[in-house]
C-alpha positions in Angstrom: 0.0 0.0 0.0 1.4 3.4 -0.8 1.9 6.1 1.3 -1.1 8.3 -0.5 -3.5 5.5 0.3 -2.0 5.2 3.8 -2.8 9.1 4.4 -6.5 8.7 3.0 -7.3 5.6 4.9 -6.3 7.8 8.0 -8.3 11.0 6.7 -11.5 8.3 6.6 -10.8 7.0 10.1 -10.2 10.5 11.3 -13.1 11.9 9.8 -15.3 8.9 10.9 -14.4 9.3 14.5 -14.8 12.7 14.3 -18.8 12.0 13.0 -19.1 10.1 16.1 -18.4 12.7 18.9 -19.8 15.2 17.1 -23.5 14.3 18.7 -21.9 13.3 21.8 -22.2 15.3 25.0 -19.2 16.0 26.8 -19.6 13.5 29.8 -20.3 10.8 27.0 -16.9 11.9 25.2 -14.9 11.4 28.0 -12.4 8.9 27.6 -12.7 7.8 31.2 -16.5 7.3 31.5 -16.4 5.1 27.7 -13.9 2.7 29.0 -16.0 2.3 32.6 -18.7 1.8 30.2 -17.5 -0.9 28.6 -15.3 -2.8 31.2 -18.7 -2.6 33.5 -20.7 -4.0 30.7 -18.0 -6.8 29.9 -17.9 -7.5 33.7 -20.8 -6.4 35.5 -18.6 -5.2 37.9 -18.0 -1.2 39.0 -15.3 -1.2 41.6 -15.2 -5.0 42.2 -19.3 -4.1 42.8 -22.1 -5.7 41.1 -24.2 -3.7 38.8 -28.0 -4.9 38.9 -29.0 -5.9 35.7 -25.2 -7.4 34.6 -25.2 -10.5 37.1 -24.2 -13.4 35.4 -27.3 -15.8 34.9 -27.4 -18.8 36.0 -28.4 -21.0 33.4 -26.8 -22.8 30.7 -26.9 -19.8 28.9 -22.9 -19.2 26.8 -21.3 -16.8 28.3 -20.7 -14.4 25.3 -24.5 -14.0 24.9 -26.1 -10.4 25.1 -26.9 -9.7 28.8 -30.4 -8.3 27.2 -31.5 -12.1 26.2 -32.0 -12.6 29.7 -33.5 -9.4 31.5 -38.0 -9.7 31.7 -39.7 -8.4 28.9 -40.6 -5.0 31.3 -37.2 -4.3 32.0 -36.8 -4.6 28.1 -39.5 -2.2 27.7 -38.7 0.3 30.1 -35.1 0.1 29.2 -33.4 -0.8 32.5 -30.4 -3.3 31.3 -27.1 -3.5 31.6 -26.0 -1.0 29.6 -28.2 1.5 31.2 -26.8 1.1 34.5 -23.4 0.6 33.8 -24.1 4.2 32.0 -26.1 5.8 35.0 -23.3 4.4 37.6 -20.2 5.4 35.4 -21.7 8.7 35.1 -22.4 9.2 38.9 -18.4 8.0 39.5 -17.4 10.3 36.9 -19.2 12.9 38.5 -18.1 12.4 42.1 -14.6 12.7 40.6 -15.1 15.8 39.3 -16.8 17.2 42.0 -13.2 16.4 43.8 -11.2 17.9 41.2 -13.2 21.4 41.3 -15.0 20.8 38.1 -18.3 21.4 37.0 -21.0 19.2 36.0 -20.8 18.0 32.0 -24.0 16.6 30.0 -24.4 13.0 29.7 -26.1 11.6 26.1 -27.8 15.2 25.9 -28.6 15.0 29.8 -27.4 17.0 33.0 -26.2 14.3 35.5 -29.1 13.6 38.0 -29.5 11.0 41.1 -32.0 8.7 40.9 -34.4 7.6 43.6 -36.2 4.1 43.7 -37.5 3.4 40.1 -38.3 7.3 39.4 -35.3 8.6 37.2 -36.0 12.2 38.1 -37.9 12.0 41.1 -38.6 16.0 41.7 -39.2 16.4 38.1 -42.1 13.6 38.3 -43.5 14.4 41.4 -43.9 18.5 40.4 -45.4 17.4 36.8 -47.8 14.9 38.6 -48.6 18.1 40.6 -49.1 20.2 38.2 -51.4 17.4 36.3 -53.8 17.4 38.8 -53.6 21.2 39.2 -54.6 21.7 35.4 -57.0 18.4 36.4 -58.9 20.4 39.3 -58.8 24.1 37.3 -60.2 22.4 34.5 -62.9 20.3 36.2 -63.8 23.5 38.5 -64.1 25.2 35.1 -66.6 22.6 33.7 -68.8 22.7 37.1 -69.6 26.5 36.6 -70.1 26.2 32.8 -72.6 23.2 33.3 -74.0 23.8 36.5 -73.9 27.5 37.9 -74.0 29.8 35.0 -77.4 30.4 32.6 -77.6 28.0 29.7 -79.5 29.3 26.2 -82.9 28.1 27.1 -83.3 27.2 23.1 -80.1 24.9 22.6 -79.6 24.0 26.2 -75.5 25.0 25.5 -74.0 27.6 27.4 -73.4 31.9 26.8 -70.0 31.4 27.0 -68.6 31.3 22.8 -65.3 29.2 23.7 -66.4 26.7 26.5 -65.8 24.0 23.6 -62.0 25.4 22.9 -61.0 26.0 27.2 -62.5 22.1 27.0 -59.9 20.9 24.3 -57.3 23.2 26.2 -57.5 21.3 29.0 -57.6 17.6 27.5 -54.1 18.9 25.5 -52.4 20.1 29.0 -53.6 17.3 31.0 -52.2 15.0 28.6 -48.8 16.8 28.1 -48.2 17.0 31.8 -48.9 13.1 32.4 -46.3 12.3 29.6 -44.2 14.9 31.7 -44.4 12.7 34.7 -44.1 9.3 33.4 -41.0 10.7 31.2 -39.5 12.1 33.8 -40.4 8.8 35.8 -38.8 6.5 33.2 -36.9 8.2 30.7 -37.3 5.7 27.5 -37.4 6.3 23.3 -41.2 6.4 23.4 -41.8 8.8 26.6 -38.9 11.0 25.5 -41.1 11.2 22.0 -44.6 11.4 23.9 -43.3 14.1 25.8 -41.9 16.0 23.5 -44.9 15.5 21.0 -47.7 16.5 23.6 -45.9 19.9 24.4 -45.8 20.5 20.9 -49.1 19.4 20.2 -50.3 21.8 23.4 -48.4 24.8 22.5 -49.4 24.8 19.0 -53.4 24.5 20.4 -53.0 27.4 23.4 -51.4 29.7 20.0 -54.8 28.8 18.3 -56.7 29.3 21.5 -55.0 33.0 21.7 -56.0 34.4 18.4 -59.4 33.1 18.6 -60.1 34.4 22.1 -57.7 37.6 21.2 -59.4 38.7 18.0 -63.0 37.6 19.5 -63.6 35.1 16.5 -67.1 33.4 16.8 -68.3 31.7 13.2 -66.4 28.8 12.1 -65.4 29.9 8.6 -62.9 32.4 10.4 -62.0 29.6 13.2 -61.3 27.0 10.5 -59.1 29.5 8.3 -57.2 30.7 11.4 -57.0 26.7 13.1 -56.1 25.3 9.9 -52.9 26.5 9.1 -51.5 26.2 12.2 -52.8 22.7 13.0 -50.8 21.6 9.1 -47.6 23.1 11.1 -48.0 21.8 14.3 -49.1 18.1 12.6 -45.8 18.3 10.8 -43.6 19.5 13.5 -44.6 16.5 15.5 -44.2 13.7 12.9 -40.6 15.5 11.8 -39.9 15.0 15.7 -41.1 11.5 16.1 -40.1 10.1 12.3 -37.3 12.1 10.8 -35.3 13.2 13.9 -35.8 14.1 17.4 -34.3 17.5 17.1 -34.6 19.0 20.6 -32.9 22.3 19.8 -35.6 22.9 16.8 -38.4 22.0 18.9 -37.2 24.2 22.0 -37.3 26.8 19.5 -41.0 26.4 17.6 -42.1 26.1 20.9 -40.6 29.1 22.3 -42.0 31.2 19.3 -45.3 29.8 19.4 -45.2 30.6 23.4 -44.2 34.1 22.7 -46.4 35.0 19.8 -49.2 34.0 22.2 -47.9 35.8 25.2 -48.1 39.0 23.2 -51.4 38.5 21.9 -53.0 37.9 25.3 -51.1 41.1 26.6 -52.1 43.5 23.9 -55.7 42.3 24.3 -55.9 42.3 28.1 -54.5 46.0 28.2 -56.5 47.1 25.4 -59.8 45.7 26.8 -59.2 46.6 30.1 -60.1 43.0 31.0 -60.9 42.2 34.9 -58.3 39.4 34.9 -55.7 41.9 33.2 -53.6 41.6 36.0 -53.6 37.8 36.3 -53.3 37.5 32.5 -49.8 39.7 32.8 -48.6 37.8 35.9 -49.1 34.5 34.1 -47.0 36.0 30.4 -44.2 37.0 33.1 -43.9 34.3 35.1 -44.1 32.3 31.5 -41.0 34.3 29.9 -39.2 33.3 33.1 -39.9 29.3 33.0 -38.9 29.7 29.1 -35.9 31.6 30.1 -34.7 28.8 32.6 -35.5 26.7 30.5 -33.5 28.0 27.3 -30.6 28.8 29.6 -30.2 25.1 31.4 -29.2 25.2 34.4 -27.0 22.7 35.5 -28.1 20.6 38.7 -27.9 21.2 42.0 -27.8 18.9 45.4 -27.9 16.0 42.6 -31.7 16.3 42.2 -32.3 19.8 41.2 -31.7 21.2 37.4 -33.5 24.0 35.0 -36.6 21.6 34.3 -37.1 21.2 38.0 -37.4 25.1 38.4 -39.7 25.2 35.1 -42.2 22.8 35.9 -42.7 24.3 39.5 -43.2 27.9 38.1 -45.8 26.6 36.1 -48.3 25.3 38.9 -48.9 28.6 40.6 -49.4 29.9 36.8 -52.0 26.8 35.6 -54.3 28.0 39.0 -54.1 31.9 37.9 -54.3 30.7 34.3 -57.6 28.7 35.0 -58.9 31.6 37.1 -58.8 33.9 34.6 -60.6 30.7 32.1 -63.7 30.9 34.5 -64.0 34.7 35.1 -64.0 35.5 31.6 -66.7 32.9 30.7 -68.9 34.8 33.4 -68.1 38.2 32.3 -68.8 37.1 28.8 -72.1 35.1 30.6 -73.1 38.5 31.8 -72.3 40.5 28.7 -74.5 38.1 26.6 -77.5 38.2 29.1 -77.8 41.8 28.8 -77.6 42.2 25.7 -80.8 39.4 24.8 -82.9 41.5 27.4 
């Protein structure tokens, strides 16, 4: 072989490893954590300690066979083998050691280091999200009771005054939904709730947008819902099956999401101030505290105490906001109630 073919085949390999750390996180690219990696996984040792999942069975089962042949099928489905905790452990040692050396905490496969707790992946993650799931549960239900129960109904129809009780309805089936694909994500972090997650945020967002130029620009007939909905439904539909069938592009997402949020944000501000709505003031505090959870969210913080990261922070802003948000839901269905009465008489 000559020397100019030596030199390519080294450009290739070059090249080729450079392809492969180019995705990686910086914990993952450590040299130190890949080789724990694989001695723990060729072992199932860590430290002369035994690493659930990697025991040797005890069958007749040869000894070079994959340690996934022999895990239950809902370990399999949830992810929990071998190489996920020979991953979780290596990145706790590495982590410890740099905690010793001064050094800060370094992303892991696209993820800030955090400690587990029994089965629950991010425990204070789940358990806020859960929270804030039956928040949006009990401000939607509450919302429901005085639509169906305490405020006038059109004695001809039998349906209520209020013009968007159908839309605050689908509101709160999207949200529900996207904060119980919070917490079981955040529960058990796998390839389909990473993609249910991500999806049903999306899928929310791109509703609450619709919801805000409806409500906003005080649409009622459904020629001028359809033509507003459409387009934006077409955008959303395809941002979600990009996520879940082309790539799972987190940066692209965080930022669709973030402009949707905003472009919303401003719409119920402008309106609010300009109709000198009674909940203007909880409409505002919910937009700021909003532009805050986004901001922690875009700037990632990295964990604290082991348990604690940006998310953590996010998803607690947001249950204070889902009560206010809710409040102002019901008092603008009775001011609207009100508005419609007095106008029949």
């Amino acid at each position: 072989m000559g020397l100019g073919r030596v030199a390519w085949l080294a450009l290739l390999v070059g090249l080729a490893a450079a392809a492969v750390t180019v995705g990686a996180s910086e914990g993952d690219a450590d040299p130190l954590y890949r080789t724990c990696v694989e001695e723990c996984e060729k072992t199932g040792l860590l430290r002369e300690t035994s690493v659930r999942l990697c025991q040797v069975p005890t069958d007749d089962h040869p000894a070079d066979k994959s340690w996934y042949a022999h895990e239950p099928l809902y370990l399999q489905w949830k992810e929990w083998n071998c190489k996920s905790e020979c991953r979780y452990h290596c990145m706790m040692e590495r982590e410890s050691e740099r905690e010793q050396l001064g050094l800060g905490s370094v992303k892991y496969h696209g993820k800030w280091p955090l400690k587990r707790s029994s089965v629950f992946q991010e425990p204070i993650s789940a358990a806020l999200s859960a929270l804030s799931l039956l928040v949006q549960f009990n401000g939607w239900l509450s919302f429901f009771l005085l639509l169906s129960y305490k405020l006038p109904i059109r004695p001809e129809t039998h349906i209520t005054y209020y013009e968007y009780t159908g839309l605050w309805h689908i509101y709160g089936l999207l949200s529900m939904n996207a904060w119980f694909w919070s917490a079981i994500y955040h529960s058990c972090d796998t390839f389909w709730t990473e993609k249910l997650y991500y999806s049903s945020f999306a899928a929310f967002i791109g509703y609450s947008l619709i919801l805000a130029i409806l409500r906003t620009l005080n649409l009622k007939d459904e020629a001028s819902r359809v033509m507003v909905a459409a387009p934006i439904l077409a955008f959303t539909t395809t941002h979600i099956l990009y996520l879940n069938f082309y790539e799972l592009d987190k940066g692209l997402n965080t930022k669709v999401c973030t402009a949707a949020s905003i472009a919303q944000f401003l719409l119920w501000a402008v309106w609010a101030v300009m109709t000198k709505h009674p909940s203007c003031f909880k409409i505002l505090l919910v937009i700021i505290g909003s532009i805050f959870s986004i901001i922690l969210e875009v700037y990632d913080i990295p964990p604290r105490w082991g348990y604690v990261d940006g998310r953590v922070f996010c998803v607690a802003v947001s249950i204070p906001l889902t009560y206010l948000w809710w409040k102002f839901a019901k008092e603008d269905a009775e001011m609207r109630t009100s508005a419609i009465i007095k106008k029949t008489r």
